[in-house]
C-alpha positions in Angstrom: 0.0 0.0 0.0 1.4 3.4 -0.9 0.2 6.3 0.8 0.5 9.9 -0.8 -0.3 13.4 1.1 -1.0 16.5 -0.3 -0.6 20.2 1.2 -4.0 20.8 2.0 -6.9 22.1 4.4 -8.5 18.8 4.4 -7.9 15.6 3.1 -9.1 12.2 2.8 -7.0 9.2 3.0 -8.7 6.0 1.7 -8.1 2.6 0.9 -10.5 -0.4 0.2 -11.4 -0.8 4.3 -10.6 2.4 5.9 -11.4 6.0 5.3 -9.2 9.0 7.4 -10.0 12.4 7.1 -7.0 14.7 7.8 -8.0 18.7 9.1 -4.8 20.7 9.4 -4.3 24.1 10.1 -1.4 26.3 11.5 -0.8 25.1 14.7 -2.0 21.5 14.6 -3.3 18.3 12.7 -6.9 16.6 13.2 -6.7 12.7 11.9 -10.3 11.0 12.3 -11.4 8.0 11.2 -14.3 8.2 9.1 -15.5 4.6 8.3 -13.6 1.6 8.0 -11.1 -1.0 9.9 -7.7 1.6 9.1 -5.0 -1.1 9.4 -2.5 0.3 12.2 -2.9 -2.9 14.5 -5.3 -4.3 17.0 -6.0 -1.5 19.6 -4.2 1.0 17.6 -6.0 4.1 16.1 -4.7 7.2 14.1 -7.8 9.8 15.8 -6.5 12.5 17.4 -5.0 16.1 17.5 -0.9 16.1 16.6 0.5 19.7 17.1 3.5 20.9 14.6 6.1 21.7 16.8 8.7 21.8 13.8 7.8 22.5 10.2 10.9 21.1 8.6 11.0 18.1 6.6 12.5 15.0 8.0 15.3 14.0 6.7 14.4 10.0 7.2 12.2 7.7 9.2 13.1 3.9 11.1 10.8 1.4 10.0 9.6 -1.1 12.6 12.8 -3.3 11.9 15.4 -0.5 13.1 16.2 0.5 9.7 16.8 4.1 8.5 15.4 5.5 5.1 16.6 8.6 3.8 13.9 10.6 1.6 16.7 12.6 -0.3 17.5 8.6 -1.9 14.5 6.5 -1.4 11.1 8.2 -3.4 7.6 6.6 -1.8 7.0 4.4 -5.2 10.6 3.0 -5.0 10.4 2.4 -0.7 9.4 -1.8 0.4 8.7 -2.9 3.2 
């Protein structure tokens, strides 16, 4: 599954079983599950209010295995699990 976001007020984020509606504004983010079973694991939901604290980009992210991805080398259509 690839997941894309876009710079915007709202979005949606949808797949074939869950359905996330993304509010953001300057200060903060608003993630809500609109219908669906989103697939983040049993017990584990995206809802809630994130704040920005820092609006630079990340440079990379550790997957669940320990291993770091750099975005400058590794596009979203190109990254495997």
């Amino acid at each position: 599954m690839v997941m894309r976001f876009f710079i915007c007020w709202i979005c949606l984020f949808i797949t074939d079983d869950c359905k996330l509606e993304f509010k953001r504004d300057n200060r903060k983010v608003i993630i809500k599950t609109i219908e669906g079973n989103c697939p983040f694991g049993y017990g584990v939901y995206a809802d809630g209010v994130y704040y920005i604290h820092n609006r630079k980009n990340p440079l990379f992210f550790v997957d669940r295995g320990g291993k770091k991805t750099y975005f400058e080398k590794t596009s979203p259509e190109e990254y495997e699990e």
